[in-house]
C-alpha positions in Angstrom: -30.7 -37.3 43.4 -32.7 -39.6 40.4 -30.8 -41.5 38.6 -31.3 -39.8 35.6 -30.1 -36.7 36.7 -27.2 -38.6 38.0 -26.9 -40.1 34.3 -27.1 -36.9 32.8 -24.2 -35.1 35.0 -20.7 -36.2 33.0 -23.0 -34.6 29.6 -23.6 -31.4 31.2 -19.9 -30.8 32.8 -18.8 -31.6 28.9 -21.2 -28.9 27.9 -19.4 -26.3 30.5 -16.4 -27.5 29.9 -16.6 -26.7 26.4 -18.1 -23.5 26.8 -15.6 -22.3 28.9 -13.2 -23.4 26.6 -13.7 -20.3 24.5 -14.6 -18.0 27.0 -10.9 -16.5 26.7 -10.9 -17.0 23.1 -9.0 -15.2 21.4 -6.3 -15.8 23.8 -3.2 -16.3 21.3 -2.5 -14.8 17.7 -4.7 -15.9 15.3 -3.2 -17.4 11.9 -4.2 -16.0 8.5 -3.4 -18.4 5.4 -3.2 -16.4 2.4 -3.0 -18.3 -1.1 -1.0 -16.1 -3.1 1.8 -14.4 -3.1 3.1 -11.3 -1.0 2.2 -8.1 -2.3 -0.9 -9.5 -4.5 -4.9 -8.7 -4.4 -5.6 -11.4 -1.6 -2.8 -9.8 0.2 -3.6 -6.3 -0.4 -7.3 -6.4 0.5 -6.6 -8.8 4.0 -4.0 -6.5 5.2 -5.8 -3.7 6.4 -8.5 -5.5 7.3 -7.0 -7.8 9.6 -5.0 -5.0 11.3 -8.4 -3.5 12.6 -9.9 -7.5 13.4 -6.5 -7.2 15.7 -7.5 -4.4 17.7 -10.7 -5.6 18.7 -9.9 -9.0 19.3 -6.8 -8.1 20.9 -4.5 -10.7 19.2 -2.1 -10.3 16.8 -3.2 -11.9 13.2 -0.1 -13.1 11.7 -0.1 -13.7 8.0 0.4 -17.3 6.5 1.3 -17.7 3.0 0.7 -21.0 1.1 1.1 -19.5 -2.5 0.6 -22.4 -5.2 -2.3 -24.0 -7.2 -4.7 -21.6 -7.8 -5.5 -21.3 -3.9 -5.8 -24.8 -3.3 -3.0 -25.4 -1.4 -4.1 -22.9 1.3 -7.6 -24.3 0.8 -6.5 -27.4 1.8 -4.9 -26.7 4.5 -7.7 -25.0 6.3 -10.1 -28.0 5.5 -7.9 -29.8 8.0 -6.9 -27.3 10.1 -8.2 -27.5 13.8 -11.7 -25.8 14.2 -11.1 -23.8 17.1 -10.8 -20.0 15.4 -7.3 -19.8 15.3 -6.5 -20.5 12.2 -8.7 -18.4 9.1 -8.5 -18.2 5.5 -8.7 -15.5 3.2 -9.9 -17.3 -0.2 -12.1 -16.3 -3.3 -13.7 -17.7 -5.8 -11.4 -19.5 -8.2 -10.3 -22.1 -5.3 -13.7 -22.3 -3.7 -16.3 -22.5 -6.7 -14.0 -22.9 -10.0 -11.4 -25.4 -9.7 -13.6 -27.7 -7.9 -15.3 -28.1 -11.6 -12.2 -28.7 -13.3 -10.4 -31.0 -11.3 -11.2 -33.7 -8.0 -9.9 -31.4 -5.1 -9.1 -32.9 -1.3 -11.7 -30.7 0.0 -15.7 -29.6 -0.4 -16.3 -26.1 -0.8 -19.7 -26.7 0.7 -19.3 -28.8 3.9 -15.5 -28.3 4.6 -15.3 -25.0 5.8 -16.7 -22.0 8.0 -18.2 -19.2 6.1 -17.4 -15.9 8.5 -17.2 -13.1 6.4 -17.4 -11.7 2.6 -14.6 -9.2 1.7 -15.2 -7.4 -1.9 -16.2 -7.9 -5.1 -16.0 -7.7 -9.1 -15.0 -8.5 -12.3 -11.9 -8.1 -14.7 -11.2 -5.4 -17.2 -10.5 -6.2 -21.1 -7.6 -3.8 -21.7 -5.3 -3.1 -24.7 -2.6 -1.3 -25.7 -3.4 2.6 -26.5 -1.9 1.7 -30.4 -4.8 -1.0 -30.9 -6.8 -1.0 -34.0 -9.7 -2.1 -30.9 -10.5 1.2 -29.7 -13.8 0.2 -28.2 -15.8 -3.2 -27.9 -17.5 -2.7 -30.7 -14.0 -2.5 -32.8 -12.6 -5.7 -31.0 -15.2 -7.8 -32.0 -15.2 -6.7 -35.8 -11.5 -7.4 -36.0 -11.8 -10.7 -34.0 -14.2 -12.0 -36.7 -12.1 -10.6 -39.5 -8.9 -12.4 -38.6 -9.1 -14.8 -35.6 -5.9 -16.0 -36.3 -4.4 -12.3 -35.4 -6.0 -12.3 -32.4 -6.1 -13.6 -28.9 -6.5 -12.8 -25.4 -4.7 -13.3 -22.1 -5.0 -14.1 -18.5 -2.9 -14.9 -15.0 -3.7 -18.5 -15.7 -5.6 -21.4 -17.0 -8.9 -21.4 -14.6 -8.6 -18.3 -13.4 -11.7 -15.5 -13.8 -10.3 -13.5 -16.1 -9.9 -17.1 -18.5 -13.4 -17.7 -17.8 -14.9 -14.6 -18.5 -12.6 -14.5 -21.7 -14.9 -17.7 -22.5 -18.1 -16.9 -21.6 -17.0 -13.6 -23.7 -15.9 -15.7 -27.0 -19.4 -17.6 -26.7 -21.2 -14.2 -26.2 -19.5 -12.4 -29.5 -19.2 -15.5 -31.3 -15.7 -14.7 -31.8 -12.7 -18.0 -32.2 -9.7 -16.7 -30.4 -6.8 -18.3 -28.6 -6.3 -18.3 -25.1 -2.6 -17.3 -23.5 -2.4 -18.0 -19.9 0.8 -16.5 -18.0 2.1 -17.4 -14.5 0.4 -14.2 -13.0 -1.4 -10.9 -13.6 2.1 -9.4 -13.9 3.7 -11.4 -16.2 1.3 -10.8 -18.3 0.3 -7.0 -18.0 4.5 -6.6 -19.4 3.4 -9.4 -22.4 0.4 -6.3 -23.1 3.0 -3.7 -22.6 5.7 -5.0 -25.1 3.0 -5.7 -27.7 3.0 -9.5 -27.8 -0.4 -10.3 -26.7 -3.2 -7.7 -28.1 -5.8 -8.2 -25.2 -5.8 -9.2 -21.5 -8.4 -9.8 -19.5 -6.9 -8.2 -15.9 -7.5 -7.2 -12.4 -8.7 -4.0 -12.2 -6.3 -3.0 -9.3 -3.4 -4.2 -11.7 -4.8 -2.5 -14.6 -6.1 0.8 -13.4 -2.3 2.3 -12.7 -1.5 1.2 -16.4 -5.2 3.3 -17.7 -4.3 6.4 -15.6 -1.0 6.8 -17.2 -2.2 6.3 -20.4 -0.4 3.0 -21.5 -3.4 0.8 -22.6 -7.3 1.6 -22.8 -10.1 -0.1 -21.3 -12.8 -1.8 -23.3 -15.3 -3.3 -20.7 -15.9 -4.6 -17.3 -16.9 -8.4 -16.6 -19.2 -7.7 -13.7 -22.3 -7.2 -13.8 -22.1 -3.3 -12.5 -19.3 -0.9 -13.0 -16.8 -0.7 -10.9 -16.1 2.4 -8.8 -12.2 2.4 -9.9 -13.1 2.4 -13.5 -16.5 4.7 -13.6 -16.3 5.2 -16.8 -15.7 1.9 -18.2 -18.7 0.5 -19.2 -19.9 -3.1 -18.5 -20.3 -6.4 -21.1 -23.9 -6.0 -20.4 -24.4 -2.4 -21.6 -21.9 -2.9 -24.0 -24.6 -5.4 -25.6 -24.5 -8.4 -23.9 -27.2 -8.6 -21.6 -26.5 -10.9 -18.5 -23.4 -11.3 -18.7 -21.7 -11.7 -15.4 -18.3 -12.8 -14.7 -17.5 -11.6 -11.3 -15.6 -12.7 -8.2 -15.6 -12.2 -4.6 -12.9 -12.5 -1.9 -13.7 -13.6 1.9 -13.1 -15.1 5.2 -13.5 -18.7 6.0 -13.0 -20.8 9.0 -11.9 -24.9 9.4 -15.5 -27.0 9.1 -17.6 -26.7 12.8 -15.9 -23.7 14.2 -17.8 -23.3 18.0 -21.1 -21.4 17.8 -19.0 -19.1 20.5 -16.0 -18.3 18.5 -18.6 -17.7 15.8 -20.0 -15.4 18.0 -16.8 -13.2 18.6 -15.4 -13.5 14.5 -18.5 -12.2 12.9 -19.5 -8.8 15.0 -15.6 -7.9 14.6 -15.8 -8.5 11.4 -19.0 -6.5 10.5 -17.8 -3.9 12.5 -14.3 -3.4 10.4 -16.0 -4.5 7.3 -18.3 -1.0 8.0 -15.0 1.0 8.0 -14.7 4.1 5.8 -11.1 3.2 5.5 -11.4 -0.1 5.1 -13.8 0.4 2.3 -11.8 2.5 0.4 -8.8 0.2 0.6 -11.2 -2.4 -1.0 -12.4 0.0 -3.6 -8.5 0.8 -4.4 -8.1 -2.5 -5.7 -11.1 -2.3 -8.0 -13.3 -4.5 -5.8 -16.7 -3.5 -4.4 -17.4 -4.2 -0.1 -19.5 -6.7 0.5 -21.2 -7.1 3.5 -22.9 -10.5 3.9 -23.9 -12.8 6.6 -22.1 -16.2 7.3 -25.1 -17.8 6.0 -25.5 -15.5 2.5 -22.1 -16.3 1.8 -22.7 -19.7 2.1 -25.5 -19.3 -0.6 -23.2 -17.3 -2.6 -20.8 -20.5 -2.8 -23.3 -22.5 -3.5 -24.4 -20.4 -6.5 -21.4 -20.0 -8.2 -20.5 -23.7 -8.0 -23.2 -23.9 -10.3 -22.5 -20.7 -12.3 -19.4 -21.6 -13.2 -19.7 -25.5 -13.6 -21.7 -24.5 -16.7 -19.1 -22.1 -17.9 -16.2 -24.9 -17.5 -18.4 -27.5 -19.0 -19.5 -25.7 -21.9 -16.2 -24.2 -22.8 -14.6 -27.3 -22.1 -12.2 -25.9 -19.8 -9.9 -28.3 -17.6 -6.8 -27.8 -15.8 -3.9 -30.7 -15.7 
């Protein structure tokens, strides 16, 4: 035998040996880290997706959950989690592509994970209650310039989409208002309820139980089409305000260098659930639209709303302690 080929022997037996590494994979459960609490949109939109992933994988997914921090928490532990596919991440956008430009975080949104898989899509609603004064857009803004001091809006939390888009929505009306961040979408959908703050910018799966019963109205959606939960609700930009876009996304990532051939298992499952009827319409339930993009668009997706929002943060002046 040459000596090269000799030479080149312990490189290819690594190659094998590698490949048949995750030949069997899956061959345990799988890990999924969720960043928020049980019973909550991340939750609520994994769930039934990763009961489907189970079946054709034929692993159990067991649900992880590192609540805390907007979603960095979780997001941190994946970007040092083992990149070997069995442990995933169901994220969005506020810990991937806002907080990153409001605060140093331990990770890179760009370089330190997988993209596998988009989930869904969409804005927030601006909802009061049925008794406002504000019984359209149009009304809102006329009263927010009359009185500022009167009014102001809230959110789930300093940094989240909903504070954003109540920013970029202030800039767009040129209305002064105060901001009111609560510890959740709940806490404060009861503040709305009981009359102490007279607009929220919400989920739409959190509002859209509140709308059917006839408790508060909704003004406008932040996303840049309307949502299929709220058909009727129009959007910010035909409401007057062309361009306006504040939308989010939810989806799956992986650890950073996950093996072309676990790659090769992940994303075909995935499509194939993601193309679900009844998946679909459990995404749609809470106000979100499917998406259905490749590893690679969702990596451009990241990349562009890094940006997107940057200029939001820096030109509202937005910062988190």
């Amino acid at each position: 035998m040459p000596k090269f080929a000799r030479l080149l022997l312990p490189f290819i037996a690594l190659g094998l040996s590698a490949a048949s590494a995750w030949a069997d994979y899956p061959d345990k459960p799988i890990r999924m880290v969720v960043g928020y609490a049980p019973g909550g949109g991340a939750d609520n939109l994994i769930r039934p997706i990763a009961e489907r992933l189970s079946k054709i994988l034929g692993q159990p997914i067991v649900m992880d959950y590192r609540a805390g921090a907007g979603g960095v928490i979780a997001a941190e532990l994946l970007a040092r989690a083992p990149a070997d596919g069995y442990t995933l991440h169901i994220t969005d956008s506020g810990p991937m592509t806002i907080v990153p430009n409001m605060r140093k975080t331990a990770y890179n949104p760009l370089t330190d994970f997988t993209p596998i898989s988009m989930v869904g899509g969409g804005g927030t609603v601006i909802v009061t209650p049925t008794n406002s004064p504000a019984t359209d857009l149009k009304k809102l803004i006329e009263l927010m310039k009359q009185k500022p001091e009167a009014w102001s809006y809230g959110t789930s939390g300093i940094g989240g989409v909903g504070h954003l888009a109540g920013e970029q929505f202030k800039a767009a009306a040129g209305v002064n208002i105060t901001h009111v961040p609560y510890k959740g979408g709940a806490p404060a959908m009861v503040e709305l309820l009981g009359g102490h703050i007279p607009v929220l910018f919400s989920s739409l799966g959190a509002a859209a139980t509140h709308i059917k019963a006839g408790r508060i109205m909704p003004l406008a959606v932040t996303s840049a089409k309307r949502s299929t939960l709220l058909a009727e609700t129009p959007t910010l930009a035909e409401s007057g305000f062309a361009g306006l876009d504040a939308s989010i996304w939810f989806g799956i990532v992986g650890p950073p260098g996950l093996p072309a051939s676990v790659m090769d298992k992940l994303v075909p499952a995935l499509n194939a659930v993601m193309r679900e009827p009844e998946v679909q319409a459990a995404i749609r339930k809470e106000g979100y639209e499917p998406m259905l993009f490749t590893p690679a668009e969702m990596r451009l997706q990241i990349s562009q709303d890094l940006t997107r929002w940057g200029k939001t943060v820096k030109e509202a002046n937005v910062t988190m302690e």
